[in-house]
N, C-alpha and C positions, 0 to 999 in steps of 0.2 A: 745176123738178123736182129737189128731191133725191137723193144719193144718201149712203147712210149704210151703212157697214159697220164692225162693232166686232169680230167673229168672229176668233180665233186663227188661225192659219197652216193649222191643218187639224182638220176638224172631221166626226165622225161623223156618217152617216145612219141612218137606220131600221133598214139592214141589218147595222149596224156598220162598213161600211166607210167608209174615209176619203176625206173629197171635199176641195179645195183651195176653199178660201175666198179671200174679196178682189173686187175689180174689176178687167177688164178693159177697157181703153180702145184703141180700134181705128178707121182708116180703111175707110168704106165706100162707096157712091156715092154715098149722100146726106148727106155730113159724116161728124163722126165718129159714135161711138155708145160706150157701156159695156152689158157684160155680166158677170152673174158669173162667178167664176172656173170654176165649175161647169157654168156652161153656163146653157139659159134663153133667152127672148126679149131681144134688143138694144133698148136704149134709145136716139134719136136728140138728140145734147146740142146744146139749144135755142139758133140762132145760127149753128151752125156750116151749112157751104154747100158742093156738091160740090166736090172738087180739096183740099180743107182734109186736111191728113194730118201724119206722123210724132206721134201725141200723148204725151206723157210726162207723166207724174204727178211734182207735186214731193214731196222725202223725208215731207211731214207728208199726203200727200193733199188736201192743201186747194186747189191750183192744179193747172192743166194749161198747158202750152207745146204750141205745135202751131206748123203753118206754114201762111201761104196766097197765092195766088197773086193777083196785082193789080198795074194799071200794068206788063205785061210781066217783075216778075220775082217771088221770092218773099220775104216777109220773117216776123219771127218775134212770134206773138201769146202772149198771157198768158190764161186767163181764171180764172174760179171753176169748180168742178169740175161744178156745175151748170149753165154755159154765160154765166154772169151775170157782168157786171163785165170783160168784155174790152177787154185794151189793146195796143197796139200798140210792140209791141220796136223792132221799127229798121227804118230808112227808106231803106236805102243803095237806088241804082239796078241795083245787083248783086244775085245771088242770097243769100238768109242761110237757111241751114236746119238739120238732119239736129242740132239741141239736144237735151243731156242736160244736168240739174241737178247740179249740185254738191251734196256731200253737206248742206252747212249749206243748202241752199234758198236763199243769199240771189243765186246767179247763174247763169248758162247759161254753156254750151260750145259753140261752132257753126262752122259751116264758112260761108266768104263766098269769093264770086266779086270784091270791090271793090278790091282790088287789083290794081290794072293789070298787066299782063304777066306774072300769074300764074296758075296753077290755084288751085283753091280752099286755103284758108287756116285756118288755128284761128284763132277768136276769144273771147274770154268777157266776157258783158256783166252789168251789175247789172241785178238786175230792178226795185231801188229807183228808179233814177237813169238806166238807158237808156244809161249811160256802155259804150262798150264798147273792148277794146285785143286787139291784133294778141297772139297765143301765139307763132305759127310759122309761116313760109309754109310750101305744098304738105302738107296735110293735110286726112284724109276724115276721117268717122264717129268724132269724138271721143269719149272719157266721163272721168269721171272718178274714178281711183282712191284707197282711202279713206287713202292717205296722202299724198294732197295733189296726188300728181303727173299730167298728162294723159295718157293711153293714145293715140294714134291711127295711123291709116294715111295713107301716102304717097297721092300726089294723083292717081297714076295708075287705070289701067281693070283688072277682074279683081284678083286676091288681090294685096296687097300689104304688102310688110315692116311690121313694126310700131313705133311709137316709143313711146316717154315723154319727154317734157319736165315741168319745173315752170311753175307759173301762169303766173309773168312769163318767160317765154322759152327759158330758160337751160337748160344739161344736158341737151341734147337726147342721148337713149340709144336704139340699137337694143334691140328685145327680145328675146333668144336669137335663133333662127332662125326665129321666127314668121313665116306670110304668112299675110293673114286678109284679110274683109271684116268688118265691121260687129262690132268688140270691145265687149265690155259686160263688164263688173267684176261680180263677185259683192257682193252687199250686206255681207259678212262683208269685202271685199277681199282674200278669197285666189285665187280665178277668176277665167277669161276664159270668157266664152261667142264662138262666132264663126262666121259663113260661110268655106267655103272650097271650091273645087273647082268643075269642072262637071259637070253641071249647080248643082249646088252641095249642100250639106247643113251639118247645126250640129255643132259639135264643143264642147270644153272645153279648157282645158289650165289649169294651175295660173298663178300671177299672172305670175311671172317666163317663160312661155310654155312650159315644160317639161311633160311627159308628156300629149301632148295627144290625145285618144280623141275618136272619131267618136259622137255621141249619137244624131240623127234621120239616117238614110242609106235612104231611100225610094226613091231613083231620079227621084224627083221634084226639081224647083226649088227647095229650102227653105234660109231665109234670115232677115237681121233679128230675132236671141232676144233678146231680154231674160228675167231673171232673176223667179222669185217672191219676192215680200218676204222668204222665210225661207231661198231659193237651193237648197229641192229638187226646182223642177221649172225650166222653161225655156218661154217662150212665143215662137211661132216662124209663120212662114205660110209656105206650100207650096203648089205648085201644077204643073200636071200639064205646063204648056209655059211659058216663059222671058215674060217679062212679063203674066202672069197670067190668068186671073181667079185670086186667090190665095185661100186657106181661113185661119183663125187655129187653130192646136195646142195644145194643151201636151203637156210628155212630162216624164219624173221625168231629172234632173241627168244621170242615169247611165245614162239610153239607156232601152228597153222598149216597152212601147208606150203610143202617140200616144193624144190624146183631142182629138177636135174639137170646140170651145168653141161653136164656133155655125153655123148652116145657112147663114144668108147668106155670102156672099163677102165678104173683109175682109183687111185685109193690117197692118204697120206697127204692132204691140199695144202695148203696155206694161203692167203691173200694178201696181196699192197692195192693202194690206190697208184702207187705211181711207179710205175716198172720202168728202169732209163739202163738199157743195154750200150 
């Protein structure tokens, strides 16, 4: 099953008003699935199998990264966006997960359990070559930002200080006084999207972590945004008690109101404009 979307960032209906176009790619029980950005029946991406989650779209739509569970822990798969052509990232005995792409496509950013007498770790492997090297110990929810450098959170539980490092190791920076979950860079690289608080909700703040405003604050559980291809809306999942059943959102960069992409239960989204199975 294909899936093919060529549609600009935002595109008029019938009634004139603007709908967001793209693909959404999302875990649900039964694997993952895609729907469009506007909503619609879910599509289940051929392959995939329940527990399969976090899926990320890489920069050109052509591939999806995801993770799944096997031999007691998790490690990190590759496929075609159509579910076709799946390969297998790495094989450590430890956990490998919670991967964003680099902005050139050609490598992930992940956190590993594989170092001994540590919490979890950055790592970034090729997706050519399977080669992968140590970033930093004690580091969650990496991404990476479009000047090169890695964004992530310390290895602790609840909100946590934010870093930057570059690729290979070095320059490890706190981020102003940021404490966040789950940091995502805007595709322009001037924003943070992020979890913070409890129950929790998604905020913003500019790249360096300054002026940061609360976007979705429901009262509800909401958490894990990623960014629209074009960074004016934000895709986010909520839900009404602390480990789910969660719903997939979106809501416009700057707070307003939500729009639920889809009926079934789904958590862990991502978005492309241009899905090419």
């Amino acid at each position: 099953m294909a899936v093919v979307v060529t549609a600009a960032a935002a595109v008029s209906g019938s009634n004139g008003a603007s709908r967001a176009a793209g693909v959404i790619a999302f875990e649900g029980a039964g694997g993952l699935y895609t729907v469009g950005a506007d909503g619609g029946e879910p599509r289940h991406i051929r392959g995939t199998v329940a527990g399969d989650g976090n899926p990320r779209w890489s920069p050109d739509g052509k591939l999806l990264a995801f993770e799944r569970f096997a031999n007691d822990n998790w490690d990190l798969h590759v496929m075609n966006a159509d579910g076709s052509g799946r390969r297998q990232l790495t094989f450590s005995p430890s956990d490998d997960d919670f991967a964003m792409w680099a902005p050139h496509g050609r490598s992930l950013v992940f956190t590993s359990e594989r170092d001994a007498g540590s919490r979890k770790s950055v790592y970034v492997i090729s997706i050519a070559t399977s080669a992968a090297r140590r970033v930093t110990r004690d580091g969650k929810y990496p991404d990476w930002g479009r000047d090169g450098r890695i964004v992530f959170t310390s290895g602790g539980f609840g909100s946590q200080p934010v870093f930057t490092v570059r690729p290979y190791g070095s320059d490890r920076r706190p981020l102003a006084s940021l404490e966040a979950l789950a940091v995502r860079v805007s595709h322009d690289g001037k924003k943070l999207a992020y979890q913070w608080g409890t129950p929790g909700d998604v905020y913003t703040a500019d790249i360096d972590g300054t002026h940061a405003r609360s976007v979705a604050a429901s009262g509800e559980w909401e958490g894990d945004p990623n960014w629209s291809p074009d960074d004016t809306r934000i895709v986010y999942e909520s839900s009404m008690r602390r480990g789910g059943p969660y719903v997939v959102y979106t809501i416009a960069s700057n707070g307003g109101q939500r729009t639920r992409v889809t009926a079934m239960p789904g958590c862990c989204a991502d978005w492309t404009l241009r899905a090419r199975g």
